[in-house]
C-alpha positions as a Markdown table, in Angstrom:
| # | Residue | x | y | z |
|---|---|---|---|---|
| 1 | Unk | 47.4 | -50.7 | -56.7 |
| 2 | Unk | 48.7 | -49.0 | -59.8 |
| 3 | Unk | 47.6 | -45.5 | -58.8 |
| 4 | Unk | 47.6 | -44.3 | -55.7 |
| 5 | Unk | 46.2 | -41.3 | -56.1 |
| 6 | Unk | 43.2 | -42.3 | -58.1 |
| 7 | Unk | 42.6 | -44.8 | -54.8 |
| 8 | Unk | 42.7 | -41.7 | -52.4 |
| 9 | Unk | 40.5 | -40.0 | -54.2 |
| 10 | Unk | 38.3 | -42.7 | -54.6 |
| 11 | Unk | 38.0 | -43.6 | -51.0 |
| 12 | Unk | 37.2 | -39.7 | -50.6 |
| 13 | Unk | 34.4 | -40.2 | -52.9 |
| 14 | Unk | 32.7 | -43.6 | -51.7 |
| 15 | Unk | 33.1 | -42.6 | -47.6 |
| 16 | Unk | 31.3 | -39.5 | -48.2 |
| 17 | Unk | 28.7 | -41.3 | -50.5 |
| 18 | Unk | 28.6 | -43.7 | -47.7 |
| 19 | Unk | 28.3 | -40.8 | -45.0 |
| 20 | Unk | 31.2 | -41.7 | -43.3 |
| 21 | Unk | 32.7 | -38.8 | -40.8 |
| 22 | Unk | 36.5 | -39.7 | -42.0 |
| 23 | Unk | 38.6 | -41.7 | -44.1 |
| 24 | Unk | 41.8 | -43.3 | -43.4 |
| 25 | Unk | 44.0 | -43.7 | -46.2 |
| 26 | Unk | 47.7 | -44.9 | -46.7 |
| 27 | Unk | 50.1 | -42.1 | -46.6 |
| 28 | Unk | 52.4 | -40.5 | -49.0 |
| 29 | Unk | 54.0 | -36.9 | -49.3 |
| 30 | Unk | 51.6 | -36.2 | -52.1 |
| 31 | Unk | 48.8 | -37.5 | -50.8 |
| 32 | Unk | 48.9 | -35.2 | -47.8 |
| 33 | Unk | 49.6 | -32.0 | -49.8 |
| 34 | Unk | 46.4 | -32.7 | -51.9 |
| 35 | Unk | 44.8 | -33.4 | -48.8 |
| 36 | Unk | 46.0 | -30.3 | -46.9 |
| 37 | Unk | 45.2 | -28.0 | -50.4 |
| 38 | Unk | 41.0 | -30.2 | -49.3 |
| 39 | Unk | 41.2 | -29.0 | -46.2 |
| 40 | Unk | 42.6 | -25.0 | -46.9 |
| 41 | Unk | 40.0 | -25.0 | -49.8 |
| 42 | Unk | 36.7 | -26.1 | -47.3 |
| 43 | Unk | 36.5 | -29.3 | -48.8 |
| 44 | Unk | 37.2 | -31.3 | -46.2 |
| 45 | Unk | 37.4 | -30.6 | -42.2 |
| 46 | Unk | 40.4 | -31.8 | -41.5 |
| 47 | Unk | 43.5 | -33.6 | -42.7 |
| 48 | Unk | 46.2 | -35.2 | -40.7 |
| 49 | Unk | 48.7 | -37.7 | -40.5 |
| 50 | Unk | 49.1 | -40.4 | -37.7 |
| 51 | Unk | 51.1 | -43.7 | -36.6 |
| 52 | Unk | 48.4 | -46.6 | -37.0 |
| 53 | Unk | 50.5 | -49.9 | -36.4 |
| 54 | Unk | 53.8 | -49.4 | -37.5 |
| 55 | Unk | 52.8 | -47.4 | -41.4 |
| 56 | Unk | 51.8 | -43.6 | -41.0 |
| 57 | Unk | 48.0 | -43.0 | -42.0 |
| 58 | Unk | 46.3 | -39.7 | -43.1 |
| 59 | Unk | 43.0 | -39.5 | -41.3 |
| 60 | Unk | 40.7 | -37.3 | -43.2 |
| 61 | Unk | 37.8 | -35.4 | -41.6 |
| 62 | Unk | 34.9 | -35.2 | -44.0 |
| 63 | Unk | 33.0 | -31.8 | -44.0 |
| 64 | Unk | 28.5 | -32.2 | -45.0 |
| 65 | Unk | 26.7 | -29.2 | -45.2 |
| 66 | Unk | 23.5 | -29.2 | -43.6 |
| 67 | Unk | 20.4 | -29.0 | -45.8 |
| 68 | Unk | 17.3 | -29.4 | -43.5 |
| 69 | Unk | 16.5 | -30.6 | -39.9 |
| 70 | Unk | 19.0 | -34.1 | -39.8 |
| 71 | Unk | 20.0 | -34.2 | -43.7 |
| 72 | Unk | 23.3 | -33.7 | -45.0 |
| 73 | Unk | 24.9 | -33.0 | -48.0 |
| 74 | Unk | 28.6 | -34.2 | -49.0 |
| 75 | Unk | 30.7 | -30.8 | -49.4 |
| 76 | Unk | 32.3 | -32.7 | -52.3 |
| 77 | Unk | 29.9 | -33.1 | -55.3 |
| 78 | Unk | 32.6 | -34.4 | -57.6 |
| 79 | Unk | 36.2 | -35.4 | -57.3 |
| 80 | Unk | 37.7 | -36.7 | -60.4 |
| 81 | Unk | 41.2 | -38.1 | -61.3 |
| 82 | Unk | 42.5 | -36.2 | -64.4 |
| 83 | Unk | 46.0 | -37.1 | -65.4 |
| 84 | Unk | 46.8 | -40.7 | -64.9 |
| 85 | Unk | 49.5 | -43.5 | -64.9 |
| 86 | Unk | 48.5 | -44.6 | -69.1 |
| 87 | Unk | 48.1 | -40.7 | -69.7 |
| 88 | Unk | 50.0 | -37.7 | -67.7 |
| 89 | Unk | 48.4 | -34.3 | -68.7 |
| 90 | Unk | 50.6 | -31.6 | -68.7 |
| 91 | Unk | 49.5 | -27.4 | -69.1 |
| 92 | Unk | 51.2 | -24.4 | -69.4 |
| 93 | Unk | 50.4 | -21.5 | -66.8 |
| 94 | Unk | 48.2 | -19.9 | -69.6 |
| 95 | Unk | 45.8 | -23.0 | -70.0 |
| 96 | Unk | 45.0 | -23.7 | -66.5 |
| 97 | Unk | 41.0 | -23.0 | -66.4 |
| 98 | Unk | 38.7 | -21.8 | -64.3 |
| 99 | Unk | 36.7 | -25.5 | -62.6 |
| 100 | Unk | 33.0 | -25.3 | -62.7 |
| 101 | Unk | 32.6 | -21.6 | -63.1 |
| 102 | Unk | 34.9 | -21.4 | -60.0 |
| 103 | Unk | 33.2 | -23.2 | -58.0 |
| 104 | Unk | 35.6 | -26.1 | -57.6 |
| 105 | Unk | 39.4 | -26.4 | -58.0 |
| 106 | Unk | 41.9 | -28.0 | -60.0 |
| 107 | Unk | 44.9 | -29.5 | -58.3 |
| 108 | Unk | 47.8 | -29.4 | -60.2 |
| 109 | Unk | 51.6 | -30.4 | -59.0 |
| 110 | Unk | 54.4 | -27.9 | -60.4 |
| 111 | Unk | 57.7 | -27.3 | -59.6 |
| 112 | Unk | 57.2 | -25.7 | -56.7 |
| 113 | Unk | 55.3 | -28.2 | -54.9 |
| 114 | Unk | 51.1 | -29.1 | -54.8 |
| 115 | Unk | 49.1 | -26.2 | -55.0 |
| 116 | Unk | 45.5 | -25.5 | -56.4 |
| 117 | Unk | 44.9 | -24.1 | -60.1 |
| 118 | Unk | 44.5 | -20.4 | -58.9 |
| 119 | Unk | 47.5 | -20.7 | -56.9 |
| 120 | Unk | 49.8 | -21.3 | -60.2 |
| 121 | Unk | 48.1 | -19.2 | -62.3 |
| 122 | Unk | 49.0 | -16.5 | -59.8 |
| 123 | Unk | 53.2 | -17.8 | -59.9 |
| 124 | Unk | 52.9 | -18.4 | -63.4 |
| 125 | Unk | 53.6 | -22.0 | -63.2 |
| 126 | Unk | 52.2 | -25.3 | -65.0 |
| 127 | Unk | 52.7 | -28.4 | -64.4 |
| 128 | Unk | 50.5 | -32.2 | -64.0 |
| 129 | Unk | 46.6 | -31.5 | -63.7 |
| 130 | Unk | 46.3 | -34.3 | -61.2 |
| 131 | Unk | 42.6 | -33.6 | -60.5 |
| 132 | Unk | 39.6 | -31.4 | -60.1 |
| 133 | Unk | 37.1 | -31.1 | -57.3 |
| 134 | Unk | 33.3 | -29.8 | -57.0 |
């Protein structure tokens, strides 16, 4: 696997196309900050990291909104990996934008840790766009 973060987040995207009620996905430091920034967003229900065999796992709780008597609705419309291994995408506080009209986030890791695009906008910090959800 050259990029584990593109994996994560396509796990995320094919269990809740799939209807799955969580994912379990190999863990990293990273990986559970962009999950935790998921779950503080409303994204997802719940993130959390457990002992499965001897390698720690992040378990991640998949949120649906209802739409009408039994049908369900991914909370996630889009997820999508923006700065990758071949091509790392860097921006200045002053270029982080707004993601769909607000609607969804950027994640973006800066020198003082993994926070959302609003977040460092609001320290004044830039850093790697690692990806944008909807």
């Amino acid at each position: 696997m050259l990029d584990p973060i593109s994996d994560m987040l396509t796990r995320i995207r094919n269990a809740q196309k799939a209807g799955h009620s969580f994912v379990v996905l190999p863990s990293s430091k990273i990986k559970m900050a962009i999950a935790k920034i998921l779950e503080n967003t409303g994204f997802v229900e719940l993130a959390k990291k457990e002992k499965l065999g001897k390698f720690d796992k992040i378990k991640v709780f998949l949120r649906y909104n209802k739409i009408s008597g039994n049908q369900k609705a991914p909370a996630i419309s889009g997820i999508q990996r923006i700065s990758r291994e071949g091509q790392r995408i860097y921006l200045k506080k002053d270029r982080i934008k707004k993601v769909k009209s607000g609607y969804g986030i950027a994640i973006i890791s800066t020198s003082k840790g993994v926070m959302t695009g609003k977040e460092a906008r609001k320290l004044g910090l830039g850093g790697e766009y690692i990806c944008e959800v909807w």
